[in-house]
Wavefront OBJ file of the C-alpha trace (Angstrom):
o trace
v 12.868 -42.388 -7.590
v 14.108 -43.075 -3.805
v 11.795 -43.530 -1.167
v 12.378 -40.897 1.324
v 11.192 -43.043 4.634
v 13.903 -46.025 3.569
v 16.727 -42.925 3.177
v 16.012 -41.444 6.879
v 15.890 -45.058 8.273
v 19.112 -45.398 6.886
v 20.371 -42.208 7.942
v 19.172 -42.884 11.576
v 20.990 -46.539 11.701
v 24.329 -44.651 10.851
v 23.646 -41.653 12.947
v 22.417 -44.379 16.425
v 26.085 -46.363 15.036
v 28.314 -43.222 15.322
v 29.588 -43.435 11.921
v 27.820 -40.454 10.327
v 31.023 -38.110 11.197
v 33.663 -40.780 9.768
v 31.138 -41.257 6.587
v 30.650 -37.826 5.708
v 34.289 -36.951 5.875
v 35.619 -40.403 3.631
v 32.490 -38.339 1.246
v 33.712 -35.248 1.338
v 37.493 -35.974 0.829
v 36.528 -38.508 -2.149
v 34.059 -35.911 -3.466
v 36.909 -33.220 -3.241
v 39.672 -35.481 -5.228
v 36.968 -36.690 -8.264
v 35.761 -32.635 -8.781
v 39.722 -31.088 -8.368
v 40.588 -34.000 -11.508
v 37.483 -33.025 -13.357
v 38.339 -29.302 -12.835
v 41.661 -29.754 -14.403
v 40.732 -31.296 -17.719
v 37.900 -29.035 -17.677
v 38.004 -25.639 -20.405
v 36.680 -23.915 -17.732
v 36.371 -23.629 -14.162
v 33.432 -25.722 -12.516
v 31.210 -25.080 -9.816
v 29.908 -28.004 -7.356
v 27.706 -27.992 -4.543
v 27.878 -29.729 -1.112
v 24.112 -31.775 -0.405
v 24.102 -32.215 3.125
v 21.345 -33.086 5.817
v 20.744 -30.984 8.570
v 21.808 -33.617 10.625
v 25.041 -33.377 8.976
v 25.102 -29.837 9.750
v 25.770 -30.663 13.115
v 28.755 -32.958 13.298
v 31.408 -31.012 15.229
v 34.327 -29.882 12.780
v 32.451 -30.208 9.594
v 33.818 -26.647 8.197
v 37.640 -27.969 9.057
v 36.573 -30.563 7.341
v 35.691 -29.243 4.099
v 38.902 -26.502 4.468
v 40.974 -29.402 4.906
v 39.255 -31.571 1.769
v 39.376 -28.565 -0.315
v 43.014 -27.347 0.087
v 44.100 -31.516 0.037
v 42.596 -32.077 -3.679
v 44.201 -28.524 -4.540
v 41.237 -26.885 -4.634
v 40.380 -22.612 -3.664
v 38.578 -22.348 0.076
v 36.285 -20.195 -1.614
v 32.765 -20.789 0.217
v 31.185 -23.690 -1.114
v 27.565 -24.109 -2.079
v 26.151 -25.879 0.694
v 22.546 -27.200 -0.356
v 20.018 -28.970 2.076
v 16.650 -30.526 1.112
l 1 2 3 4 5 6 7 8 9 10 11 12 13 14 15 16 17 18 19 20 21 22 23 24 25 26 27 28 29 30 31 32 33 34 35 36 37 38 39 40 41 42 43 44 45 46 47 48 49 50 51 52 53 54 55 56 57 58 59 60 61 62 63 64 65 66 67 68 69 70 71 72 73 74 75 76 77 78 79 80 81 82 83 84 85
């Protein structure tokens, strides 16, 4: 089980270092790739969800972002599931 106080410290070190944007895009894109291969040797189509913090939520350009992930790993645009705790 994670500790919940540890994961916002971290999240606040990379948000104060202005990495957060360049982190969650590298995750997305990866993310994107690994479920498009998975979908393909799948029998059937898959469904994934995107776990993001409402911090995340407010990086500028996060919808290009995940247009431009999706349609790179060959994936549909369709909305995504978009899941925040």
């Amino acid at each position: 089980m994670s500790d919940p106080s540890f994961e916002l410290e971290v999240l606040d070190v990379i948000e104060e270092s202005g990495v957060l944007a360049e982190i969650g895009k590298h995750t997305i894109r990866s993310t994107c790739r690994r479920f498009a291969t998975l979908n393909r040797s799948a029998p059937w189509p898959l469904r994934a969800s995107l776990n993001l913090s409402a911090r995340e939520l407010l990086v500028p350009g996060l919808p290009r972002t995940v247009r431009t992930a999706l349609l790179a790993a060959g994936l549909a645009p369709a909305p995504p599931m978009i899941e925040m705790p």
